[in-house]
C-alpha positions in Angstrom: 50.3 164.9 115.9 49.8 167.3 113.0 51.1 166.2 109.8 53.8 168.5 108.4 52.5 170.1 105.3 54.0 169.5 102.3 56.4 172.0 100.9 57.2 171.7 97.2 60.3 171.7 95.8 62.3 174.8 95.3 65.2 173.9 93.8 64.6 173.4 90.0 67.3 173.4 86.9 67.5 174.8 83.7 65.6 171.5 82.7 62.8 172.2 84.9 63.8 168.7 86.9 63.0 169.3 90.7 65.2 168.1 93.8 63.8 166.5 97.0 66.6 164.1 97.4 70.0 165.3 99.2 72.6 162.7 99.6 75.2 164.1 102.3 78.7 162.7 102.8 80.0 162.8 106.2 83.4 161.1 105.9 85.7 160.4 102.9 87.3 157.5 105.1 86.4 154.0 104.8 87.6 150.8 106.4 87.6 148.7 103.1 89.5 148.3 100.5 87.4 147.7 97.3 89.2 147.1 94.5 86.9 149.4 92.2 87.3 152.3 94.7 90.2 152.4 97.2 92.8 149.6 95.7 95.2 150.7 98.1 93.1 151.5 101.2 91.7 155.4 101.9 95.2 157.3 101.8 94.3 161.0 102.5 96.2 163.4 101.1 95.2 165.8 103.4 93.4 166.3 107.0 89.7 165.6 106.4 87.9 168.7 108.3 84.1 167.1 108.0 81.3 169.4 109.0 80.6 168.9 112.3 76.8 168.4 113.9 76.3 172.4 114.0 77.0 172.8 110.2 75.1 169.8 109.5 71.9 170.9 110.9 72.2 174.3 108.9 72.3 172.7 105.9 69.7 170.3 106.3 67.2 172.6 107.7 68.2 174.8 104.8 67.5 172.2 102.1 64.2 171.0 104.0 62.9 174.6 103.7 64.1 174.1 100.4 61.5 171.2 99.7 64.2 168.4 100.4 62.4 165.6 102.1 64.9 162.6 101.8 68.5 162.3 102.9 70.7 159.9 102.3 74.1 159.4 104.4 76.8 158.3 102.9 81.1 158.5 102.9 83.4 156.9 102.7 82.1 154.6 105.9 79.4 156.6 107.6 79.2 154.6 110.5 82.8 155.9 111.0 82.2 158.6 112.8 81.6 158.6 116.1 78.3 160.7 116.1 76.5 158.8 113.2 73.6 158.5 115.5 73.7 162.2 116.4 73.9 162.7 112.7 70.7 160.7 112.1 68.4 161.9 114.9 69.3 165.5 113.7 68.4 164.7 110.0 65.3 163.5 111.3 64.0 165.7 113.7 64.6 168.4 111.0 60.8 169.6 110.6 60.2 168.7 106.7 62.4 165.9 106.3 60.6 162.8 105.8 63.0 159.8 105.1 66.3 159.6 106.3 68.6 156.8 104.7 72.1 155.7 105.2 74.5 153.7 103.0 77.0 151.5 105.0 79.5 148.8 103.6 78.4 146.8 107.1 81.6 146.4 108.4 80.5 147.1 112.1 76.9 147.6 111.6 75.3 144.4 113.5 77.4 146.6 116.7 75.4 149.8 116.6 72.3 149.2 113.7 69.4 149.5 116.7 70.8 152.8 117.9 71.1 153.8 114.5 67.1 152.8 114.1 66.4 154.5 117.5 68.2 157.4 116.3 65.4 157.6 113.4 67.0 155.9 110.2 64.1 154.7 107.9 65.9 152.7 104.9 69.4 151.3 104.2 71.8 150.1 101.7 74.6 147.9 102.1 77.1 146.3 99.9 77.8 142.6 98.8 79.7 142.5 95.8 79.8 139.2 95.8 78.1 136.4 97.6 80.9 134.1 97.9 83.0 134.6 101.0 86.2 134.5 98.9 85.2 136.4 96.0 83.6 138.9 98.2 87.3 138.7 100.2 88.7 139.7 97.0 87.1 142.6 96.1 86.7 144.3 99.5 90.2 143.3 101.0 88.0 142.2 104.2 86.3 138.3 104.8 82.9 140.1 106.1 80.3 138.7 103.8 78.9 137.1 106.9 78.5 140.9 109.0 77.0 142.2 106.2 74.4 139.7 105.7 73.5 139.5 109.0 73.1 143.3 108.8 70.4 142.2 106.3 68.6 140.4 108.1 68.8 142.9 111.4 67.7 145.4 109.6 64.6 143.7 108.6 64.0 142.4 112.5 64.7 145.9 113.7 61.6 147.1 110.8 63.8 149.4 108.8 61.5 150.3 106.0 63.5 149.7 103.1 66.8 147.2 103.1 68.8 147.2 100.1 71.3 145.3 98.6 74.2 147.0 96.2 76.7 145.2 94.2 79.0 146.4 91.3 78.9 144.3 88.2 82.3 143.1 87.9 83.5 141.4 84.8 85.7 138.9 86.3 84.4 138.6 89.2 80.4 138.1 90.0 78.7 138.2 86.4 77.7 134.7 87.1 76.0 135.1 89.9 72.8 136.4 89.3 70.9 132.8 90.2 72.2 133.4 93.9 71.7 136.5 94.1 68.2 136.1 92.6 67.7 133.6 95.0 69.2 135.7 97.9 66.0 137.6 97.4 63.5 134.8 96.9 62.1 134.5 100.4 63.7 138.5 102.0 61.8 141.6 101.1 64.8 143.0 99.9 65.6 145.1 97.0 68.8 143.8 95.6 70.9 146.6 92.7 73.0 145.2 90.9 75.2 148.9 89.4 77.3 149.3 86.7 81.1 150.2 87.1 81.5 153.3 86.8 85.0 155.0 85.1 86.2 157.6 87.5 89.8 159.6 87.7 91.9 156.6 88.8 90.6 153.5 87.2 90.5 153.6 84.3 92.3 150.4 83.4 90.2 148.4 85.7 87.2 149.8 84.5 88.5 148.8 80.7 88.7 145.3 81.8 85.8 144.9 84.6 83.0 147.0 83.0 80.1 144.7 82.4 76.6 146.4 80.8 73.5 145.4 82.7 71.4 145.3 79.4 72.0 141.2 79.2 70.8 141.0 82.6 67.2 143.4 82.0 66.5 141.1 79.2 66.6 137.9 80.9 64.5 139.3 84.0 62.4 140.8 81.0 62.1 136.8 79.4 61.6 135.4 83.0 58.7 137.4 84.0 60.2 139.8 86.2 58.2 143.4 85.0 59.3 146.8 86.1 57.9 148.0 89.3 56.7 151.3 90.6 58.8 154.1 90.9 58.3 156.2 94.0 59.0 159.8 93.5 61.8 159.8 95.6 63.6 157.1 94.4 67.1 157.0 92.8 68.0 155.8 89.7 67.7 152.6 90.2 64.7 150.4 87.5 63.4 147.7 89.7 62.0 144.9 88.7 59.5 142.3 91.0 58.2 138.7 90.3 55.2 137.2 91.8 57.4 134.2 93.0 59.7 136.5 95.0 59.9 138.2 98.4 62.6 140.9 96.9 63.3 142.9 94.0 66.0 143.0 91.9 67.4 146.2 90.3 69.5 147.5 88.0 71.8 150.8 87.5 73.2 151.6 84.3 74.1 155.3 84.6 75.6 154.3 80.6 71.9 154.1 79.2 69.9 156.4 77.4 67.9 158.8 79.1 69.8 158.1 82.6 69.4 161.5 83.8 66.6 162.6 82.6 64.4 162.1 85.7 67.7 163.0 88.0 66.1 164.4 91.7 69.6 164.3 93.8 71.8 166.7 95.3 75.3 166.3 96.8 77.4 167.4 99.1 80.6 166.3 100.3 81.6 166.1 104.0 84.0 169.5 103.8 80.4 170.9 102.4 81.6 171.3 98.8 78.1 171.1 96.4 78.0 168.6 93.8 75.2 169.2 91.6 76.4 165.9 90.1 77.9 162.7 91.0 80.6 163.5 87.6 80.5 167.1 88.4 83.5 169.6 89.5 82.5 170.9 93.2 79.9 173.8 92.5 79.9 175.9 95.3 81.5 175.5 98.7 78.7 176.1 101.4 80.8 176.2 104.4 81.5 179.8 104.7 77.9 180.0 105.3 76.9 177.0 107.3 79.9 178.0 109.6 78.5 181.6 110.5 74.6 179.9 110.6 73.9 182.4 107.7 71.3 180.0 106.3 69.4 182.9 104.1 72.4 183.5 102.4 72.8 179.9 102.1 69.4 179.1 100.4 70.6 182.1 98.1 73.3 180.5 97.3 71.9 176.8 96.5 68.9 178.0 94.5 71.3 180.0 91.9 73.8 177.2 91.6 70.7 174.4 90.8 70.0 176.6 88.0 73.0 175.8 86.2 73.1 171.9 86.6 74.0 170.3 83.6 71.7 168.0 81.6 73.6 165.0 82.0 76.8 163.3 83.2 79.7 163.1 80.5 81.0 159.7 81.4 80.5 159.2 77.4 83.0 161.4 76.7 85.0 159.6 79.3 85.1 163.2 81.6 84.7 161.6 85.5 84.6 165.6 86.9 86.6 165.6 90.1 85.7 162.6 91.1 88.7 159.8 91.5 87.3 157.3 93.4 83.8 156.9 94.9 84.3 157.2 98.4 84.5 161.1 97.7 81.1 161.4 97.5 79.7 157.8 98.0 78.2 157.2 94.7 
């Protein structure tokens, strides 16, 4: 088989930063009930209309021609929908896209993960808050530490390329638990994030009490010999650090640090096809009109004028979350 040449990236800012990364939302639903996100359980306050498989293949073959060569799935719950697998395999058979990556909270995954794999997923990310059943209970509104695990360790049986590990820093609630989660990773090639709260439209007293910096954490990896690993291009934001004494990784996000989005390479859009040029962002553009009459010229247009005016960083400094109240909107 010929190897697909590479196309560079067309979609460049104001800041000269390129974009190869796409992270598409599929659903705003999800089945948990985390109480950094969705307190009170997903409550729509309207019908979700999520793009279906036709839309979704014009917009991916229209970023791919774009120089997009990773997508990421996310929600809400991805693996709520009914055609997640359909979803995948048409990511992946998109001529240009490379690696196609999902981000699940594991609630069902163990049920459908090697159809998923089948389908053509490359890398995943789950969720663990918390490695104590009842801490984990807490936080999620759901006693499913032991799916998600197991989801760990399918994944790596089922040779998913990259397995990763999220969980929010949380005050009150898991900022002792970086020995188990250190040794979590000890003997699983397994990159485990741990991410910074981040202040959105609706939680804004909880993230007053739970915020908790990562910069304590980085200097103890630092003094225990943990040094910062390669960076692959298409990586998130994530710093990683390895050990010689351990399988896995452990990483940190801290979107509050210096510099955070200077090397920013991701794209977003939601599952009604709304364009986020940032996580913190107001919606930038609304794509459907065009991914609904297949009018993907007009489309790449479209993208390539509304890159160029992507800001040069988030303003969660200034306390200004965008549009975003919670972060099953666009899945982080």
């Amino acid at each position: 088989m010929n190897a697909i040449p590479t196309i560079p990236a067309k979609l460049i800012d104001g800041y000269q930063r390129s974009f190869n990364y796409l992270r598409l939302s599929v659903t705003e639903a999800c089945n948990f009930r985390c109480n950094y996100c969705l307190p009170e359980g997903y409550c729509p306050e309207k019908k979700e209309r999520p793009l279906n498989l036709v839309e979704i293949s014009n917009l991916v073959e229209t970023f791919a021609r774009l120089g997009t060569r990773k997508i990421r799935i996310t929600g809400g719950e991805p693996t709520l929908r009914k055609d997640i697998a359909e979803i995948i395999a048409c990511c992946k058979s998109t001529p240009g896209i490379e690696t196609v990556a999902m981000t699940s909270n594991g609630y069902r995954l163990t049920k459908i993960l090697p159809q998923l794999v089948d389908a053509g997923l490359d890398k995943l990310n789950l969720s663990a808050d918390s490695l104590q059943p009842e801490t984990f209970k807490l936080i999620t509104g759901h006693d499913k530490l032991a799916e998600v695990l197991r989801s760990v360790d399918m994944a790596l049986e089922l040779g998913v390329s990259a397995v990763k590990l999220n969980a929010v820093l949380l005050k009150k609630h898991n900022q002792f638990e970086l020995d188990q989660y250190l040794e979590f990773v000890r003997d699983r090639p397994v990159s485990l994030r741990l991410i910074e709260l981040m202040r959105t439209g609706d939680n804004t007293e909880f993230y007053q009490e739970q915020h908790l910096s990562g910069q304590g954490i980085q200097q103890q990896l630092l003094q225990n010999g943990w040094a910062l690993a390669h960076k692959p291009i298409d990586a998130g934001p994530a710093l990683e650090y390895q050990h010689p004494d351990y399988a896995g990784k452990l990483g940190l996000i801290m979107p509050y640090s210096n510099n955070f989005c200077a090397d920013c390479n991701r794209l977003r859009v939601s599952s009604e096809g709304n364009f986020h040029l940032c996580l913190f962002n107001e919606a930038n553009a609304d794509l459907r009109p065009n991914l609904q009459a297949g009018m993907t010229d007009e489309l790449e247009q479209q993208l390539l004028s509304v890159v160029a005016t992507k800001w040069s960083g988030h303003q969660l400094h200034q306390g200004n979350s965008g549009t975003t109240q919670h972060l099953a909107m666009l899945g982080g």
